[in-house]
C-alpha positions as CSV (number, residue, x, y, z in Angstrom):
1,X,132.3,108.8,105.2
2,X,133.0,105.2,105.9
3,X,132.5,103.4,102.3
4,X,131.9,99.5,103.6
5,X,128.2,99.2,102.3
6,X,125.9,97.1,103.0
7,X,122.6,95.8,100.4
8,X,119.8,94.1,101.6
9,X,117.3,92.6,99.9
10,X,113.8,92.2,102.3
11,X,111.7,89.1,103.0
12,X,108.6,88.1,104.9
13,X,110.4,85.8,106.6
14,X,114.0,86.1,106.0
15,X,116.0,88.2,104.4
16,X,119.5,88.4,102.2
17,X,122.5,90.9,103.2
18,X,125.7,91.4,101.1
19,X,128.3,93.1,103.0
20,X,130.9,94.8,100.4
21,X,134.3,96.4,101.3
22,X,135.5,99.9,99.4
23,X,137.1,98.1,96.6
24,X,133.8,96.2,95.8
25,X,135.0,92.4,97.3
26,X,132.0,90.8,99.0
27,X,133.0,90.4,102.4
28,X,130.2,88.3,103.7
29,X,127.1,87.3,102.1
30,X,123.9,85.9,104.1
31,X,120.5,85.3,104.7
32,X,118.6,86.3,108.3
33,X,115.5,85.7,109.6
34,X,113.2,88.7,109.8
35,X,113.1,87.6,113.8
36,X,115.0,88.7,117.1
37,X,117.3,85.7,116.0
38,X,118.0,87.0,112.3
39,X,118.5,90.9,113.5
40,X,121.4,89.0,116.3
41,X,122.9,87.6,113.7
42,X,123.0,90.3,111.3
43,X,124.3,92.5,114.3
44,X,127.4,90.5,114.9
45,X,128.1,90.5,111.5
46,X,128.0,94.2,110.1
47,X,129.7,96.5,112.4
48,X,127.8,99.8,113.1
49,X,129.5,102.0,111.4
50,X,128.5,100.6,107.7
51,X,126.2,102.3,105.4
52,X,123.1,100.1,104.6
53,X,120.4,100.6,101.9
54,X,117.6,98.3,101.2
55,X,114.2,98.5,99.0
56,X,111.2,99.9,99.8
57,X,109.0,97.6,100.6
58,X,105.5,96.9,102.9
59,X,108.4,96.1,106.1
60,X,110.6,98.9,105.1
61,X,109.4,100.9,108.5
62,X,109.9,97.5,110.7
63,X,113.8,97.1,109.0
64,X,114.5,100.6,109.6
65,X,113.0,101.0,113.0
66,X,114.5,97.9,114.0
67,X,118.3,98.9,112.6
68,X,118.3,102.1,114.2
69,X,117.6,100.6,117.6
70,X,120.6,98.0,116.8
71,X,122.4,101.3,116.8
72,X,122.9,101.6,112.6
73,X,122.8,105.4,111.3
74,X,123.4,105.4,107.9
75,X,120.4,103.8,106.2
76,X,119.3,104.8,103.2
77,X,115.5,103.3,101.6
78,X,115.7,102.8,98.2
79,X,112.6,104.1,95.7
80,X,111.4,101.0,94.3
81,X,110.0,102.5,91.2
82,X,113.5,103.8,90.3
83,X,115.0,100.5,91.0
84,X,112.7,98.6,88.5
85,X,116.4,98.0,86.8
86,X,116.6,94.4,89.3
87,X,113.0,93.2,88.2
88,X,114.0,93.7,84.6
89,X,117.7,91.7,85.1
90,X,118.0,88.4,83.9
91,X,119.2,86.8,86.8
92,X,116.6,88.2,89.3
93,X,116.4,86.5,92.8
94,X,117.0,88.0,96.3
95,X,120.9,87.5,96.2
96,X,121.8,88.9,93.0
97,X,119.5,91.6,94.3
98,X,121.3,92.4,97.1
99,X,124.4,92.7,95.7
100,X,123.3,95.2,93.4
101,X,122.2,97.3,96.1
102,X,125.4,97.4,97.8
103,X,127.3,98.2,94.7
104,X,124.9,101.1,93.6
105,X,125.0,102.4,97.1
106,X,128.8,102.4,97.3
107,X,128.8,104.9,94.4
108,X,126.0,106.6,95.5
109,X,123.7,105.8,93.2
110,X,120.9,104.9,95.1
111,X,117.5,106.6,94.4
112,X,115.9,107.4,97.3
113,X,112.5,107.2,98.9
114,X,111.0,109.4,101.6
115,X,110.1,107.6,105.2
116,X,107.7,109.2,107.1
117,X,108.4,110.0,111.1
118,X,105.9,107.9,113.0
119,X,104.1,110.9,113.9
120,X,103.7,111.5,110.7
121,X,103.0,108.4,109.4
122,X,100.1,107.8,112.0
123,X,98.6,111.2,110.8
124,X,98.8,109.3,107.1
125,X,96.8,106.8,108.4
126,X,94.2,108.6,109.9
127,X,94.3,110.7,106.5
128,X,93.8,107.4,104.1
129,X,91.4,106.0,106.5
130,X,88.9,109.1,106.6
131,X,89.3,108.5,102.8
132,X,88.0,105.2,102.2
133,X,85.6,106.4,104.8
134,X,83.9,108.4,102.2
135,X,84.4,106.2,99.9
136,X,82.5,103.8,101.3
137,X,79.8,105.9,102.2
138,X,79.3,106.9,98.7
139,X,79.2,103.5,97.9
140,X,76.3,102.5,100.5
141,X,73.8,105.7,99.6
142,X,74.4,104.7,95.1
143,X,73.1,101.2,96.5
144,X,70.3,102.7,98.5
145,X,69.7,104.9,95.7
146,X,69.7,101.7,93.0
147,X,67.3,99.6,95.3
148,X,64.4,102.8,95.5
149,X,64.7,102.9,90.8
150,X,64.1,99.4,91.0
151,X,61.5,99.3,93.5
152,X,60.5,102.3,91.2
153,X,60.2,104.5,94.6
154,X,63.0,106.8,93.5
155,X,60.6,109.3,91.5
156,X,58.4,110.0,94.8
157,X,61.1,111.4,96.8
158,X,61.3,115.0,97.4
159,X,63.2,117.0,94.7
160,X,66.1,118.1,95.6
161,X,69.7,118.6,94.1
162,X,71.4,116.5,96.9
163,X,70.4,112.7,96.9
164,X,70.5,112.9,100.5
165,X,69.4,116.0,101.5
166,X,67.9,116.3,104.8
167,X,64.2,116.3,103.8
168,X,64.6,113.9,101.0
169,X,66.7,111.1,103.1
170,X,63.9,111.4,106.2
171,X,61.7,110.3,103.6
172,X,63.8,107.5,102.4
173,X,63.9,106.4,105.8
174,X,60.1,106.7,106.4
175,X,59.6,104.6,103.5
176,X,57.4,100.9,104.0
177,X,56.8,98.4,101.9
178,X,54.6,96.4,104.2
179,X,57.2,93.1,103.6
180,X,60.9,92.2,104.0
181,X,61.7,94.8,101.7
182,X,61.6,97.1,105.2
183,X,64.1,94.7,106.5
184,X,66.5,95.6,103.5
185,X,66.1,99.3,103.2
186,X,66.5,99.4,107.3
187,X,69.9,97.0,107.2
188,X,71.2,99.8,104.4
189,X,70.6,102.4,106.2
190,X,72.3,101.3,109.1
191,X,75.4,100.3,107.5
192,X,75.1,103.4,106.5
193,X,75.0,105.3,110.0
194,X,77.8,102.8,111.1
195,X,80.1,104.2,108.6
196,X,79.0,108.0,109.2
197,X,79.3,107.6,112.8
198,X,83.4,107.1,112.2
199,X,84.3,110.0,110.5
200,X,83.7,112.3,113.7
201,X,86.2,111.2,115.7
202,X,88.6,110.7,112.8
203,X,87.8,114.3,111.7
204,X,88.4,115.8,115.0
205,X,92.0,114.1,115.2
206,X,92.9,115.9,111.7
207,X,91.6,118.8,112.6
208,X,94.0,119.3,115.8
209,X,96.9,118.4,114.1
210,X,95.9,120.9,110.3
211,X,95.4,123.7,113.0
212,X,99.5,123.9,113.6
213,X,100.5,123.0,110.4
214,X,101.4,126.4,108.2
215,X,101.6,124.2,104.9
216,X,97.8,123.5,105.6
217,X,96.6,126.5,106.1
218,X,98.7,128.3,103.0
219,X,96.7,125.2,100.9
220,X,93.3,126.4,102.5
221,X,93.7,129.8,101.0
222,X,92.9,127.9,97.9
223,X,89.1,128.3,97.3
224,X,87.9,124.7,96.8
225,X,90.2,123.2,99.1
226,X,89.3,122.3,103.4
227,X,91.2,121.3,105.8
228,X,91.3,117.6,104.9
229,X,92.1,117.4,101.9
230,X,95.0,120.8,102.4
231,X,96.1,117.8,104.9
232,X,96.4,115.2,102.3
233,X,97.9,117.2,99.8
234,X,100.5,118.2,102.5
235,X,100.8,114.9,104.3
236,X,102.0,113.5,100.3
237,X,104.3,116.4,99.5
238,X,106.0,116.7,102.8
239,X,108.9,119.3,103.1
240,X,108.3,120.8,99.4
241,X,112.0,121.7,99.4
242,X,113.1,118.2,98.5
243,X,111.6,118.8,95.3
244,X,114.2,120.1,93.1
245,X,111.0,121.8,90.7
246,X,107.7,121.8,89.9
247,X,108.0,119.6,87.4
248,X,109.8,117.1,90.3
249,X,106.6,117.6,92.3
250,X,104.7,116.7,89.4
251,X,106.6,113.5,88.9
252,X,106.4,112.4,91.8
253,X,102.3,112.6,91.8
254,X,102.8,110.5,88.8
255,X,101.4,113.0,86.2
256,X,103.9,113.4,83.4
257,X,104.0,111.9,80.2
258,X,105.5,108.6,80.2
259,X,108.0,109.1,77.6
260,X,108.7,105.6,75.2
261,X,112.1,107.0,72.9
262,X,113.5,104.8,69.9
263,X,116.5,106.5,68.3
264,X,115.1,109.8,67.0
265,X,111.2,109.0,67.7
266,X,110.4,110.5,70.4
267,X,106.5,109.2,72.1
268,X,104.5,110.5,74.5
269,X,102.3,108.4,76.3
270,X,99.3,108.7,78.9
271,X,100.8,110.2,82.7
272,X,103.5,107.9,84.4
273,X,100.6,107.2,87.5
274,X,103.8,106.3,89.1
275,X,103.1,108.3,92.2
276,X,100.7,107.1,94.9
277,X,97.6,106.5,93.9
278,X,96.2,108.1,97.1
279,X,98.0,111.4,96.3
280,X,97.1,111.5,92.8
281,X,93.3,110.9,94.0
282,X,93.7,113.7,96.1
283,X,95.4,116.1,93.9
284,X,92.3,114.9,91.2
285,X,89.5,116.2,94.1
286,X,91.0,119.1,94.7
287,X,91.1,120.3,90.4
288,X,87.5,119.2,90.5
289,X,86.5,121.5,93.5
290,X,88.9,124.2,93.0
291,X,87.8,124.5,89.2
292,X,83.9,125.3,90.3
293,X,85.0,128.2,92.4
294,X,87.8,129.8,90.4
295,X,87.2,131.1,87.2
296,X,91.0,131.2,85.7
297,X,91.2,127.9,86.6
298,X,88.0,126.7,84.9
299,X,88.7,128.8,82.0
300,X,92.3,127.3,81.9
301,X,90.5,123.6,81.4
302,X,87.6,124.5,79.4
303,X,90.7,125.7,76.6
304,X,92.8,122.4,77.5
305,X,89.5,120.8,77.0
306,X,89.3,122.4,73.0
307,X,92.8,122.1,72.4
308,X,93.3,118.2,73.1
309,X,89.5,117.0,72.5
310,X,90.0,115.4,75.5
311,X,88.6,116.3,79.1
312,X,90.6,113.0,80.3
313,X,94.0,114.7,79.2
314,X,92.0,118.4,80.0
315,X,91.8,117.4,83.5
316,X,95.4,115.7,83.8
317,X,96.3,118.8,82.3
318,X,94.5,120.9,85.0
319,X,96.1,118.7,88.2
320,X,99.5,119.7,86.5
321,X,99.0,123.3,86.2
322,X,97.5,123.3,90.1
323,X,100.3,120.8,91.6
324,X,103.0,123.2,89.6
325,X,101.2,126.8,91.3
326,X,100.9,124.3,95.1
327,X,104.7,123.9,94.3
328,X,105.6,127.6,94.3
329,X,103.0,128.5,96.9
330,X,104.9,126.0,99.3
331,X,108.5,126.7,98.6
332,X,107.7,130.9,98.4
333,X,105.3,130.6,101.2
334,X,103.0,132.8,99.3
335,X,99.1,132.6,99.7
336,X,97.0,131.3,96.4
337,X,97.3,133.7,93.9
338,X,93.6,134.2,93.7
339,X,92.6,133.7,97.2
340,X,89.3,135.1,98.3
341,X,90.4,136.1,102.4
342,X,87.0,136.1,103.6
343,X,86.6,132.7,102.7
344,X,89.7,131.7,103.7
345,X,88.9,133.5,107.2
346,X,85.8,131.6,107.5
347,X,88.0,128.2,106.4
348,X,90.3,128.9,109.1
349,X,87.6,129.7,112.1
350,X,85.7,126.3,111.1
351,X,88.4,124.9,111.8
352,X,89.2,125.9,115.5
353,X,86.1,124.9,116.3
């Protein structure tokens, strides 16, 4: 292992280096631009063979793509959660910074973050976007929903237990007021057809890609759970084996107690929510569906529910007892423990079609 280290600290526009020799002395210390000029310069400083660690960041993809086609190997992204040591130091600005890096990564003391392939990472995108997709479409039919109570035309709509069943949105959409109300209702519902009208394509991309991923389809066999969100659970978790535990799996969805010790006192807080917030909504769908169609599971909150007077903490509760049974599915590659197979067969065929 060569030990000359390298720490960078990232910019929008430029960045800071600290190159550090084996005993610790700073052999070269500077800034580049984040440009073809800055990466020249920072190649004829730092020889190839150096190990290099830098933050997570928003352009932590565009550093490392860009210093593996320089021909660097070793690069290591920090976790910048684990790191919050540097925003808490006294003397914080991007210099100090990266000298701290270097030094921690010379002893190996760097916490580190998982980088997703670009194959991956596009799959991620498509994931999040199909996301706020839905959420945006939930968004337009409460505010279609809000304008019919006021015009007090909510009441005449078909009954029905879907707000937008079939029957009951044709009559929403047959509805006149005779005035530029029309003109309102129409322009919502349109937005809303725009929006719907993305999610097929979108849907159809996930759907090739969940078909040939095992981890998906051992996540399906959880009644509750479809293809897409199987997919973003697994998309978030990765290879599960680079969780040491469950409870590792849990941290890093962010829902363990935050933990606030002074000398013998110990205090337990509300969860961490130092995960991704994307994951952790995910994770939060999936005890809401999967607790409607499993009884243990239901029965398991409904207690939590008595026992902390709480169905906030019932349901944190709940996503910690499913992420720790996804854990041991994943890494034992065993089906969900109560799996109904017909459903999951049905599951399955819906989605090679």
């Amino acid at each position: 292992m060569n030990d000359y280290v390298v720490g960078i600290d990232i910019g929008e526009k430029e960045s800071v280096a600290t190159y550090m020799s084996p005993s610790g002395d700073i052999l070269d210390h500077f800034s580049f631009e984040m440009n073809d000029n800055g990466y020249n310069l920072f190649k004829e400083k730092v020889p190839d063979e150096v190990r290099i660690a830098f933050e997570a960041s928003g352009l932590a993809y565009v550093v490392y793509n860009r210093l593996k086609s320089l021909g660097y190997s070793d690069l290591t992204v920090a976790h910048p959660k684990e790191l919050s040591w540097i925003v808490k130091s006294k003397k914080k600005n991007d210099h100090v910074d990266s000298v701290k890096l270097a030094k921690l990564h010379m002893v190996n003391m760097i916490p580190e973050s998982h980088l997703l392939n670009e194959e991956d990472r596009i799959f991620r995108d498509l994931l999040v976007q199909r996301m706020k997709l839905g959420q945006e479409i939930a968004r337009m039919k409460t505010s279609i929903i809000g304008y019919l109570k006021r015009e007090g035309l909510y009441d005449s709509l078909p009954e029905s237990t879907d707000n937008f069943s079939d029957k009951r949105r044709k009559a929403m959409e047959n509805l006149r007021f005779n005035n530029d109300k029309d003109v309102v209702l129409k322009t919502m519902f349109e937005r809303l057809k725009f929006l719907e009208n993305q999610i097929s394509p979108i849907e159809e991309r996930i759907k090739l890609k969940a078909r040939d991923s095992e981890d998906v389809r051992l996540l399906m066999t959880i009644p509750g759970i479809d293809y897409y969100l199987a997919s973003l659970l697994s998309s978030y978790i990765g290879d599960v084996n680079r969780f040491d535990n469950d409870s590792k799996l849990a941290s890093f969805f962010g829902i363990v107690p935050s933990n606030r010790d002074s000398s013998s006192i110990i205090r337990k807080d509300h969860m961490s929510k130092e995960g991704t917030k994307t994951a952790r909504w995910a994770l939060s769908i999936a005890v809401d569906t999967v607790k409607l169609r499993n009884k243990p599971i239901m029965e398991y909150y409904s207690h939590q529910v008595i026992r902390t007077s709480s169905a906030k903490l019932a349901h944190v509760l709940t996503m910690r007892k499913l992420i720790r049974m996804i854990y041991h599915m994943l890494s034992e590659r065993k089906e969900w423990k109560y799996e109904d197979p017909g459903l999951t067969d049905k599951k399955l065929s819906n989605l090679e079609d």
